[in-house]
C-alpha positions in Angstrom: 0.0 0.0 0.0 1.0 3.5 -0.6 0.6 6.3 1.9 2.0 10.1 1.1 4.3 8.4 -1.0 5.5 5.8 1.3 5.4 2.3 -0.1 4.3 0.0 3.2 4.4 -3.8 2.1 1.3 -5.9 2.7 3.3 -9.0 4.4 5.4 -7.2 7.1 4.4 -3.6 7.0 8.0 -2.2 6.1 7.7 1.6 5.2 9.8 2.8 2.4 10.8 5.9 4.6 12.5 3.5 7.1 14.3 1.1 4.9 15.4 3.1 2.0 17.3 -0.3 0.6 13.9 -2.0 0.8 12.5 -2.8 -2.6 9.0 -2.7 -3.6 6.9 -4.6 -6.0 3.7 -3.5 -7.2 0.8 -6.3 -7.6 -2.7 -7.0 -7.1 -4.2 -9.5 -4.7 -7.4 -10.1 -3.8 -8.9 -7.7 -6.3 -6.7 -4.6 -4.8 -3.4 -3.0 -5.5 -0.9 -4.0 -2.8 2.9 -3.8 -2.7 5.4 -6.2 -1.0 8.9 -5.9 -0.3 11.1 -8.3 -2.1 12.5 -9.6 1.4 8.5 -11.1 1.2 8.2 -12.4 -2.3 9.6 -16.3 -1.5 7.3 -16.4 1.4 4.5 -15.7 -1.4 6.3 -17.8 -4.2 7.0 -20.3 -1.7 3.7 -20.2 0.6 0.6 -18.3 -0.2 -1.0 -15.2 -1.5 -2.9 -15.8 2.3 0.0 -13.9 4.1 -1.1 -10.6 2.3 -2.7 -8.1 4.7 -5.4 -5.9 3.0 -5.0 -2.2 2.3 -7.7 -1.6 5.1 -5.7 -4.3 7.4 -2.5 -2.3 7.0 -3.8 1.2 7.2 -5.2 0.1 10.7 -2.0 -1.3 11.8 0.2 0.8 10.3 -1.4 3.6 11.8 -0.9 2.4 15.7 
């Protein structure tokens, strides 16, 4: 998800502004936009789409 132009990945929550050698990939699960950082892709690959939070789900926690 992006917020102010802060990429926040739907797996682990990472903000862009905190890890600026994070990577983020774009995609759309579950009918919505999400982004995940590459450090989360093999659990994806390797596991299931199930591990991505919503956009609402992250917005909620992110915002804590």
């Amino acid at each position: 998800m992006e917020i102010n132009n802060v990429q926040i990945c739907n797996v682990c929550l990472r903000p862009s502004d905190k890890d600026t050698s994070a990577v983020y990939v774009k995609a759309i699960a579950k009918g919505e936009e999400v982004h995940v950082c590459t450090s989360c892709i093999p659990h994806i690959i390797h596991g299931s789409g199930d591990i991505i939070k919503s956009n609402t789900t992250v917005l909620q926690e992110y915002s804590k």
